[in-house]
C-alpha positions as CSV (number, residue, x, y, z in Angstrom):
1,X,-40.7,-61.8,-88.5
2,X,-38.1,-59.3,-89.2
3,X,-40.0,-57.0,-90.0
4,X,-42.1,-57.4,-86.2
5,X,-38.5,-56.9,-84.6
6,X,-38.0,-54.0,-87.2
7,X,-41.6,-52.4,-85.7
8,X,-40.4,-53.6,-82.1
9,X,-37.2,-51.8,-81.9
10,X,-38.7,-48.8,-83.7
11,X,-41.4,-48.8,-80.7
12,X,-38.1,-49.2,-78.1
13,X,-35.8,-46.4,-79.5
14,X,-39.5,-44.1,-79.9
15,X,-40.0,-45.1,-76.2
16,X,-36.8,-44.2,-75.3
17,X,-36.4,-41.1,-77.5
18,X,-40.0,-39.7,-75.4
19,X,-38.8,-40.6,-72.2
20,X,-35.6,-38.7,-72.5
21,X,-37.4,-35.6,-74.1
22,X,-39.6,-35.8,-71.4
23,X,-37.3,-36.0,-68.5
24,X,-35.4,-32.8,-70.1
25,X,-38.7,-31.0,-70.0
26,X,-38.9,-32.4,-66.3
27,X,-35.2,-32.0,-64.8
28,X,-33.9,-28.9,-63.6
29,X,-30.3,-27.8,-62.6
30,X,-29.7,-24.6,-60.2
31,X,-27.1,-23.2,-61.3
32,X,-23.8,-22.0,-58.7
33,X,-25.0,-18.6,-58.7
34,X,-28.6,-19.1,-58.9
35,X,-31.7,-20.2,-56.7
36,X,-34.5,-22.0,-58.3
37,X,-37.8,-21.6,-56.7
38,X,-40.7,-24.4,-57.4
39,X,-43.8,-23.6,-56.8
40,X,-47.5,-24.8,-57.5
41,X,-47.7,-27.4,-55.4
42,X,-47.2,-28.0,-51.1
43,X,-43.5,-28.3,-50.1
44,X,-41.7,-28.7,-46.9
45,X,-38.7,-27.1,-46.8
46,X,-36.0,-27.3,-43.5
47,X,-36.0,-23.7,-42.2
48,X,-39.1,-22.1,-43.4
49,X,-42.2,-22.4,-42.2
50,X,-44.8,-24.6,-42.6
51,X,-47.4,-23.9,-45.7
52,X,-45.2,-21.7,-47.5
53,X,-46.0,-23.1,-50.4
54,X,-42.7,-23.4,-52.6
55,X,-39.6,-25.1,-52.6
56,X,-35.9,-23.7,-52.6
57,X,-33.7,-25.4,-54.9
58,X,-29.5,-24.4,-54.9
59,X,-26.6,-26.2,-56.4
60,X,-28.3,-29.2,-57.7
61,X,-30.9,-30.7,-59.8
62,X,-34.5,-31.4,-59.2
63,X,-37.6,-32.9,-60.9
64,X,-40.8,-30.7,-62.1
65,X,-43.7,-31.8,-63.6
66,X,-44.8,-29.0,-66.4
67,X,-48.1,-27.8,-66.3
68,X,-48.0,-28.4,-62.6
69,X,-44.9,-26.9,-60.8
70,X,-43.6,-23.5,-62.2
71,X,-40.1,-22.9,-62.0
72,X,-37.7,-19.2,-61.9
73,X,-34.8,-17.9,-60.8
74,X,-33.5,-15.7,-58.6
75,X,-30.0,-14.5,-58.9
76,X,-27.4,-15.0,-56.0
77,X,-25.0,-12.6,-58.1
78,X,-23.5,-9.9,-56.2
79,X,-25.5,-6.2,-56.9
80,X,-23.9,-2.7,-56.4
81,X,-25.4,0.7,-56.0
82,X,-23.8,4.0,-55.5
83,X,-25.0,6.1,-53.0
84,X,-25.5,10.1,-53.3
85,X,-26.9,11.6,-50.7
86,X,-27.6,15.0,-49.5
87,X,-26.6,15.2,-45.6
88,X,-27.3,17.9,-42.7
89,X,-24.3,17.2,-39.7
90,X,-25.2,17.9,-36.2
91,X,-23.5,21.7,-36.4
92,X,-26.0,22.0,-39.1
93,X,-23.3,22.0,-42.5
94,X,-25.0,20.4,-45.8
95,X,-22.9,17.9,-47.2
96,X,-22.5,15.8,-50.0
97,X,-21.9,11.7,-49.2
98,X,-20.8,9.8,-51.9
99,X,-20.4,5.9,-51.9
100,X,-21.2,2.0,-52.9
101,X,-22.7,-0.7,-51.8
102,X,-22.1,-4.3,-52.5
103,X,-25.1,-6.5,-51.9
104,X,-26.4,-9.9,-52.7
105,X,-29.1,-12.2,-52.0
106,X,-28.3,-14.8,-48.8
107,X,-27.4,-17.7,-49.6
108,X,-29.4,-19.7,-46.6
109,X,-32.8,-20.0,-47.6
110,X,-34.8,-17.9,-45.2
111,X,-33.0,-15.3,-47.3
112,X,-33.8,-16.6,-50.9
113,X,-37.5,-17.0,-49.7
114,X,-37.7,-13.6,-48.0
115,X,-36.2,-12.1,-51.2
116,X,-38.1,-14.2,-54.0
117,X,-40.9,-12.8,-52.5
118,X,-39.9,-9.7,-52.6
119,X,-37.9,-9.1,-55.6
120,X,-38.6,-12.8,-57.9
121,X,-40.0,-10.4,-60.8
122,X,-38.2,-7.0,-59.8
123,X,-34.6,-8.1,-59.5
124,X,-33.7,-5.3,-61.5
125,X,-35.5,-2.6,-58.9
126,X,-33.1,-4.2,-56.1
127,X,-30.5,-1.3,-56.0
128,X,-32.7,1.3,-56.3
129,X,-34.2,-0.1,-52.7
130,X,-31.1,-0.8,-51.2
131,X,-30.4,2.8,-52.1
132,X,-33.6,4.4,-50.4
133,X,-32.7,2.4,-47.5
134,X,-28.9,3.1,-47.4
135,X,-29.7,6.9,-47.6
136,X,-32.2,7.3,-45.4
137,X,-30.4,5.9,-42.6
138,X,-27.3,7.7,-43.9
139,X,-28.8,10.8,-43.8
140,X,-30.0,10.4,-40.2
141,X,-26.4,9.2,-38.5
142,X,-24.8,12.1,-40.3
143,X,-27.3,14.0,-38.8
144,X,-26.2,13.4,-35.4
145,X,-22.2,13.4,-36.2
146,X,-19.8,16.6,-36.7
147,X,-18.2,16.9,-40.0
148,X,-15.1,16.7,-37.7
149,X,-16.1,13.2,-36.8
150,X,-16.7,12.3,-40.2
151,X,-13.5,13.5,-41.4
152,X,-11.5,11.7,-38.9
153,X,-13.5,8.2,-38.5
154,X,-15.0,7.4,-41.4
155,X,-14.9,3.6,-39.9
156,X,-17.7,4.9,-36.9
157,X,-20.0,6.5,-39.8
158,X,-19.3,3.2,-41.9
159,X,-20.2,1.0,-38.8
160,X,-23.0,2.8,-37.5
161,X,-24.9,2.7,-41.6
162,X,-24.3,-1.0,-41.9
163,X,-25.5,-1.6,-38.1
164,X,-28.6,0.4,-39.1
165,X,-29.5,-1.0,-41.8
166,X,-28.5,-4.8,-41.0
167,X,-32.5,-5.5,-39.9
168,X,-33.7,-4.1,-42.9
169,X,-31.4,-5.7,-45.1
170,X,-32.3,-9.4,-43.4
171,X,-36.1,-8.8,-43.6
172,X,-35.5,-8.2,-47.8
173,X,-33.5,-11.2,-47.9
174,X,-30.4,-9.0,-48.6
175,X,-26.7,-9.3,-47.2
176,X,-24.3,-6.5,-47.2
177,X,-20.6,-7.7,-48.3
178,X,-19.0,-4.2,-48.5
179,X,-20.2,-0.3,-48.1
180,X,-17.4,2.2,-49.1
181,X,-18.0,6.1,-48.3
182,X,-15.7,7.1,-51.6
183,X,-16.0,11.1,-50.8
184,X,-17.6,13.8,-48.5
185,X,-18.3,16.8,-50.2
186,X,-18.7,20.7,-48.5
187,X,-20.3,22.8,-50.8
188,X,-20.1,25.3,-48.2
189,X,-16.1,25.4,-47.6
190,X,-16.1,24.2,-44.3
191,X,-13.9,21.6,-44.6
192,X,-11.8,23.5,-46.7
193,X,-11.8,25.9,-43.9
194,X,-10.9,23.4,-41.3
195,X,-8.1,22.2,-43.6
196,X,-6.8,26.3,-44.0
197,X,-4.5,26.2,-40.4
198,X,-3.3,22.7,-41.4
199,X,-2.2,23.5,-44.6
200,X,-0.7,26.9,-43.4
201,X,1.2,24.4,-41.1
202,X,2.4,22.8,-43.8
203,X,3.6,25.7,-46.0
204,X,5.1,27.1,-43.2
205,X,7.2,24.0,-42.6
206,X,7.9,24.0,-46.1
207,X,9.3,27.1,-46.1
208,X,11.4,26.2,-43.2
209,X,12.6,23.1,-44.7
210,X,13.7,24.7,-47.4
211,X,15.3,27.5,-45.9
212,X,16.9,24.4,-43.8
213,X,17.8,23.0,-47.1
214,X,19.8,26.3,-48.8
215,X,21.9,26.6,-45.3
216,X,22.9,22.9,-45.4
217,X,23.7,23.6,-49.3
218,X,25.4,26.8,-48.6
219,X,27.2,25.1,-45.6
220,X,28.1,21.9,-48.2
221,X,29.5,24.6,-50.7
222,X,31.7,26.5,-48.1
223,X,32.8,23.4,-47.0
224,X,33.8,21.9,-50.2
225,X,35.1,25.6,-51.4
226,X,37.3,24.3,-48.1
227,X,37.9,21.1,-49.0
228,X,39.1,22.3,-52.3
229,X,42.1,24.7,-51.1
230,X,42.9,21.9,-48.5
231,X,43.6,20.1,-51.8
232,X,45.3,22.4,-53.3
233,X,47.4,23.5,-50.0
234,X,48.4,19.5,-49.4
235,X,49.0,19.8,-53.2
236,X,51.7,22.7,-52.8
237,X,53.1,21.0,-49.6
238,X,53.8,17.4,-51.9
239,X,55.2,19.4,-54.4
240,X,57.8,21.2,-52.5
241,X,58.5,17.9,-50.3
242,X,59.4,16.1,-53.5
243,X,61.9,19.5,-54.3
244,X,63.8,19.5,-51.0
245,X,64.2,15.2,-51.9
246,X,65.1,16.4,-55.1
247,X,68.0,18.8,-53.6
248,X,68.7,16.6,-50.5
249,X,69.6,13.7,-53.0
250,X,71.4,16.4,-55.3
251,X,73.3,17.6,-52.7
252,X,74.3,14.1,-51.5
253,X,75.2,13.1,-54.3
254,X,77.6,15.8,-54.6
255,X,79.5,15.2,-50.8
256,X,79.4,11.0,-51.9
257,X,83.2,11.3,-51.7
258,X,83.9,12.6,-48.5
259,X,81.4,10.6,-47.3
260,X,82.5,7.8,-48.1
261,X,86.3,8.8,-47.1
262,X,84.4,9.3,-43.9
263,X,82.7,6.2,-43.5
264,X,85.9,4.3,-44.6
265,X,88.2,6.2,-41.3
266,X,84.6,5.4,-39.4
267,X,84.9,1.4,-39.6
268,X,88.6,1.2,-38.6
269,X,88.1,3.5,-35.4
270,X,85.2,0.7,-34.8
271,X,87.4,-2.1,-35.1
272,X,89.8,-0.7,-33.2
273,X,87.7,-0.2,-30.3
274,X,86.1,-3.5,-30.7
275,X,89.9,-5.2,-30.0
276,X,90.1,-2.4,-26.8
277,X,86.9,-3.7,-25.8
278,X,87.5,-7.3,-26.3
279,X,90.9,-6.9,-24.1
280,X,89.3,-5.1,-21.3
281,X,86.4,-7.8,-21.2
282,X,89.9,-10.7,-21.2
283,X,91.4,-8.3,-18.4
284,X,88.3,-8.5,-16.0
285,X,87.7,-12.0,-16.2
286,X,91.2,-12.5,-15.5
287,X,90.8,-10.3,-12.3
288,X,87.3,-12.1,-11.6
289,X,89.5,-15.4,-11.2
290,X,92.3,-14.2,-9.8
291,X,90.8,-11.6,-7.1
292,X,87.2,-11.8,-6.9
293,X,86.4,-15.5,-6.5
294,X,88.7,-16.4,-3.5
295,X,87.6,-12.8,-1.7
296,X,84.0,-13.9,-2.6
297,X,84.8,-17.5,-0.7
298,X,86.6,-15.9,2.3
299,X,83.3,-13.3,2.7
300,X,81.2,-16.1,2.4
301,X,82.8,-18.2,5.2
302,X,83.0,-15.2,7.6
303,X,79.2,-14.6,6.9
304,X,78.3,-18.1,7.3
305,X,80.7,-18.2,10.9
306,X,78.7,-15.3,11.8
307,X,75.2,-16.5,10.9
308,X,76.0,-20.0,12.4
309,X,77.0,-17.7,16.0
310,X,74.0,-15.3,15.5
311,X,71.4,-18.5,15.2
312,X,73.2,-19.5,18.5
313,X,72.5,-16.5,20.8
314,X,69.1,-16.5,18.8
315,X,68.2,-20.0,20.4
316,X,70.0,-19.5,23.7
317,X,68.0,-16.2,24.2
318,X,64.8,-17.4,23.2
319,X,65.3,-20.6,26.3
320,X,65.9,-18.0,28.3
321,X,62.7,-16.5,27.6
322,X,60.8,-19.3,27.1
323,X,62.4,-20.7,31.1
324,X,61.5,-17.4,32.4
325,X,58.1,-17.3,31.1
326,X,57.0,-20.3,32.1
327,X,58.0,-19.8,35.8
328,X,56.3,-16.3,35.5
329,X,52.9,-18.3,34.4
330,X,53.8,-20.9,37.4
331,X,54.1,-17.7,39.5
332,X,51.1,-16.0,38.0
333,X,48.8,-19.6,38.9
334,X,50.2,-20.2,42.2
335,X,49.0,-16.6,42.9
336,X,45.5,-17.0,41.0
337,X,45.2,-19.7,43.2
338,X,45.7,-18.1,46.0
339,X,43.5,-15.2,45.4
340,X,41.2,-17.3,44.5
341,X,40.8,-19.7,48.0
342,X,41.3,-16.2,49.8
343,X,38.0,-14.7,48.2
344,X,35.8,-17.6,48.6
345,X,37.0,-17.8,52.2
346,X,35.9,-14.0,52.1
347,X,32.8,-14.9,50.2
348,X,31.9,-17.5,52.9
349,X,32.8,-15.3,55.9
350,X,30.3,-12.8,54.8
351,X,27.7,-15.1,54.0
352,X,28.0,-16.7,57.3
353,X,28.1,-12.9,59.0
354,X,25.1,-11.8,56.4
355,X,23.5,-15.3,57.8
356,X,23.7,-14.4,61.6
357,X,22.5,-10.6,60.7
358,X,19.3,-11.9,59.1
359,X,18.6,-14.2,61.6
360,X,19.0,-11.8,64.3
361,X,16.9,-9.1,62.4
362,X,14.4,-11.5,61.7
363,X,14.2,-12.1,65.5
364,X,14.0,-8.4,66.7
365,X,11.8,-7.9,64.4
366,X,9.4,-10.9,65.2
367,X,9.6,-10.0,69.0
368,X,8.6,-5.9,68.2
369,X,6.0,-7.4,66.1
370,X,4.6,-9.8,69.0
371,X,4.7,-6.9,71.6
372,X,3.0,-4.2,69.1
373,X,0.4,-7.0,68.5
374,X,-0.1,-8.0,72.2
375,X,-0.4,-4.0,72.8
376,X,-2.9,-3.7,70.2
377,X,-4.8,-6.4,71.3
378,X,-4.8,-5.2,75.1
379,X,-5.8,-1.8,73.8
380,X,-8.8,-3.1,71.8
381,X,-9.9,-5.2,74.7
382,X,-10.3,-2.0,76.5
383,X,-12.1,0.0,74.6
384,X,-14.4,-2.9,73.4
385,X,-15.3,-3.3,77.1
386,X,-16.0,0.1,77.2
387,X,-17.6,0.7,74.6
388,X,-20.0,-2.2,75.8
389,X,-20.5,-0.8,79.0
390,X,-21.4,2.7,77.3
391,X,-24.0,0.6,74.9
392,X,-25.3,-1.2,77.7
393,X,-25.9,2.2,79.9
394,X,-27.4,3.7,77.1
395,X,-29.5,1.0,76.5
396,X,-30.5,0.9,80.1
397,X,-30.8,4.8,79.7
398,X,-33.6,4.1,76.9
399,X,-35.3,1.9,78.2
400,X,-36.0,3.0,81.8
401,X,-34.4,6.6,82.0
402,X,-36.0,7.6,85.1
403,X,-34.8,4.3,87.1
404,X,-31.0,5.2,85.9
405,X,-31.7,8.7,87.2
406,X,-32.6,7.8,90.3
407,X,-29.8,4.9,90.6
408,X,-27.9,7.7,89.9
409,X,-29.3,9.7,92.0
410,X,-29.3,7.9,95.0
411,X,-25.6,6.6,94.5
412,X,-24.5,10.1,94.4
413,X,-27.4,11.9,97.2
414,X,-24.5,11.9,99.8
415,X,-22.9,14.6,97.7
416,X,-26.1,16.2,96.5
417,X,-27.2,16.7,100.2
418,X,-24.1,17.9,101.2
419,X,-24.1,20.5,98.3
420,X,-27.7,21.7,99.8
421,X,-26.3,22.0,102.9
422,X,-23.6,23.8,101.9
423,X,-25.6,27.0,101.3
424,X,-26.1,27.4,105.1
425,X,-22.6,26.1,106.2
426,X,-21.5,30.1,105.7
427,X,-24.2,31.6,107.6
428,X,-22.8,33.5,110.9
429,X,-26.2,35.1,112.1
430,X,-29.6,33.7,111.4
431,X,-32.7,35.6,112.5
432,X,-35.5,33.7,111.9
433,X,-39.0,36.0,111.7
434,X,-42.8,34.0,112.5
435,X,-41.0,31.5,114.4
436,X,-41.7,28.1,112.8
437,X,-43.8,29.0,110.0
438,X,-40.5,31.2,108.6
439,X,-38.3,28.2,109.8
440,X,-40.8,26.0,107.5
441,X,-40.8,28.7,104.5
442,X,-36.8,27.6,104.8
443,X,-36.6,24.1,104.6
444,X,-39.5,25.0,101.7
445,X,-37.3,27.0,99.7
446,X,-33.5,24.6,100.3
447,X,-36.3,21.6,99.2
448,X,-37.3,23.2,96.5
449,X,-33.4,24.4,95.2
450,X,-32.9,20.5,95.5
451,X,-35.6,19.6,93.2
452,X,-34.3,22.0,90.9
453,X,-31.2,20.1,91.0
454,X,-32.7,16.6,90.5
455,X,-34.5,17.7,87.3
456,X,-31.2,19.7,86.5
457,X,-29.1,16.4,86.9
458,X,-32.0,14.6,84.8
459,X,-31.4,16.6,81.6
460,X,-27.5,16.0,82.1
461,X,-28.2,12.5,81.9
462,X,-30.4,12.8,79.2
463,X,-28.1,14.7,77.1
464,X,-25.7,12.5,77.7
465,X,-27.4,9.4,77.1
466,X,-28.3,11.3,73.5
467,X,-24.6,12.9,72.6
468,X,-22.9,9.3,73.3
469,X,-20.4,10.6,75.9
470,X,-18.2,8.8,77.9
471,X,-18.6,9.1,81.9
472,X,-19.4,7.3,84.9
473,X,-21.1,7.9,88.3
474,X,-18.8,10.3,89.5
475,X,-18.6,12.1,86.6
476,X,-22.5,12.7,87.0
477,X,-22.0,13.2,90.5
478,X,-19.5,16.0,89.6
479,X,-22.1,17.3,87.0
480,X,-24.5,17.6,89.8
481,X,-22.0,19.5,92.3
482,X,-21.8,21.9,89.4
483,X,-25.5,22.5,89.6
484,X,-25.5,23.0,93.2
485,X,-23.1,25.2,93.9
486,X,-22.7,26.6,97.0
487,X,-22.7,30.4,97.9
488,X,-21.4,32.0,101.0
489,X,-24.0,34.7,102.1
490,X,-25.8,36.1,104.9
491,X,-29.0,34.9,105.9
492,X,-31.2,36.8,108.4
493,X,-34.6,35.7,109.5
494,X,-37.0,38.1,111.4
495,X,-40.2,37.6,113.2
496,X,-43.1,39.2,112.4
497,X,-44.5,40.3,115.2
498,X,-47.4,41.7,114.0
């Protein structure tokens, strides 16, 4: 039996001993800085496509089957690669770039897939790639900048490379953490060139700061040189002070005795007038009793006598105004007043006399403009009745003219007839030749003269009728004496008496 749970626990710990070999042939651990890619069998991993075919493994552990799966590493570590590069600007100057990139592998794992693929067995060939790519693009922004440019902005020539190459960089799985342009060299001196006027600048300031700096020194030296016989003078000046205190105090010392004989005879001529002083101060205030006060009291009663009469008058004279001004405003209102009921009787006696002239205006007026109307009107009446009478005899006159001519006509043939007869009214002698036949030929000829006269009178009225004259029968009437006009002439008829 014990040797069954000997064989029995011997299987166990075997058991166990296999299955922990085999799950450290089976687990795998990525490491922080590392990616482990599994492949040989189909994965699904979030973020890559479908059917890729491995699986991404960072920052933990995973299960493999050997013999099945395979397993390696790519390296998340960052990579660096120095660039030198041979450049042609835009003005057409060779330089000479020098610099560094700082790469790495991304650490999402579109990245780690893009670059296992690319570089899972040539990790050591990634800076030499990153380099091609970094210099080629390089080489093309520096050919579109100025070495000016490039001097001055190095940021804008850093900017534009890493912009330029970010696509590239993603598609090889690659991220860019730094890129440092270290140095531009000019094997041609240009930029030494271009630094020539600068650094003549500089010299040339230089040389005026220092000649800047002697003058201030020389200035500080003069001044101290200065400074150092003030000294000396204020050292002279102290030193003969102290000698004339030196003698003052010698010589003082030697008159001590008279002195102070001097000052002795000094304090009793001080004393003395001290006691004058003090008796001359006792005589005045005896005078200030004795006089002053009681001529003082008297003033002041004779002031205050006055002051008290002054006040007095003062009062009485300002009653007296104030009475008289009073009765000069009583005086002043009664006369206001008086002004005042005389110019509104004023003001109401025009008005009433401005009143009565309107109103008698007014009235003229309406009577001239009742007569000029009533004139008007009797003068319009007029000539509309004759200017209806001319229509209707015009009218008449177009419609029938040769019935108006003869009304007219007949209403004047008195005068026309008399007119005809008039041409034989101043005939003295009349011989008349073939007896009637030349008494026939006569009447012939005055009948015919009249019938000239009618169709003379006809046109008159004609023109008339078409000018739009004025007129009436007599006028027509003297129109037709005017055609028929006598003449005074001699007549003679003989008879043929052959």
């Amino acid at each position: 039996m014990p040797m069954v749970v000997g064989v029995v626990a011997g299987a166990v710990v075997l058991a166990l001993i296999f299955i922990v070999v085999v799950f450290k042939l089976m687990w795998r651990v990525a490491e922080p800085n590392e990616a482990l890619i599994i492949s040989g069998s189909k994965h699904r991993t979030e973020g890559l496509e479908e059917g890729m075919g491995f699986r991404i493994v960072t920052g933990r552990g995973t299960l493999v089957l050997p013999g099945v799966q395979a397993v390696r590493k790519i390296s998340l570590d960052l990579n660096e690669t120095e660039l030198h590069v041979d450049c042609v600007t835009h003005q057409g100057i060779p330089l000479k770039v020098r610099g560094v990139v700082i790469f790495k592998v991304g650490d999402d794992f579109v990245s780690i897939a893009n670059a296992g693929r690319r570089f899972l067995d040539q990790q050591k060939m990634m800076a030499e790639r990153v380099h091609n790519v970094f210099a080629g693009h390089l080489r093309s922004i520096v050919g579109g900048l100025t070495v000016e440019d490039m001097i001055r902005d190095r940021e804008k020539l850093t900017g534009q490379t890493r912009a330029a190459c970010g696509t590239e960089m993603e598609k090889l799985g690659l991220i860019v953490d730094s890129l440092q342009i270290h140095e531009i060299e000019d094997p041609t001196g240009y930029i030494k060139n271009l630094a020539m006027p600068h650094a003549a600048a500089v010299q040339r300031d230089a040389r005026i700061a220092q000649a800047e700096a002697n003058r201030l020194a020389t200035e500080a030296e003069q001044k101290s040189f200065a400074r150092m016989s003030e000294a000396t003078r204020d050292s002279e000046i102290l030193q003969a002070g102290y000698q004339a205190e030196r003698d003052k105090a010698a010589a003082k010392a030697r008159q001590a005795g008279p002195l102070a004989d001097a000052a002795a005879r000094q304090d009793v001529v001080v004393q003395e007038t001290r006691i004058a002083e003090l008796d001359a101060l006792r005589r005045e205030q005896q005078l200030q009793a004795d006089v002053r006060k009681p001529a003082d009291a008297r003033a002041y009663e004779i002031r205050a006598h006055a002051e008290a009469e002054r006040d007095a008058r003062i009062s009485s004279a300002q009653a007296k105004a104030k009475e008289t001004e009073l009765a000069a405003a009583a005086e002043a209102s009664r006369v206001k007043s008086a002004a005042n009921a005389e110019a509104e009787a004023t003001k109401a006696r025009g008005a009433a006399a401005a009143t009565a002239t309107r109103a008698t205006g007014e009235a003229e007026a309406a009577a001239a403009q009742a007569k000029g109307l009533a004139a008007a009107e009797a003068t319009r009446a007029q000539g509309l009745a004759e200017a209806e009478t001319i229509k209707a005899r015009a009218a008449a006159l177009a419609e029938n003219q040769e019935a108006v001519v003869a009304q007219q006509l007949a209403e004047n043939w008195p005068e026309i007839v008399q007119a005809g007869a008039s041409a034989f009214g101043n005939v003295d002698h009349m011989v008349l030749l073939n007896g009637a036949d030349g008494m026939a030929d006569m009447f012939a000829k005055a009948l015919t003269m009249g019938g000239t006269g009618l169709g003379l009178a006809r046109q008159l009225l004609a023109s008339m009728n078409q000018d739009g004259a004025t007129g009436n029968g007599a006028g027509a009437s003297a129109g037709l004496n005017g055609v028929v006009a006598p003449r005074t002439e001699k007549v003679t008829v003989e008879k043929d008496e052959r």
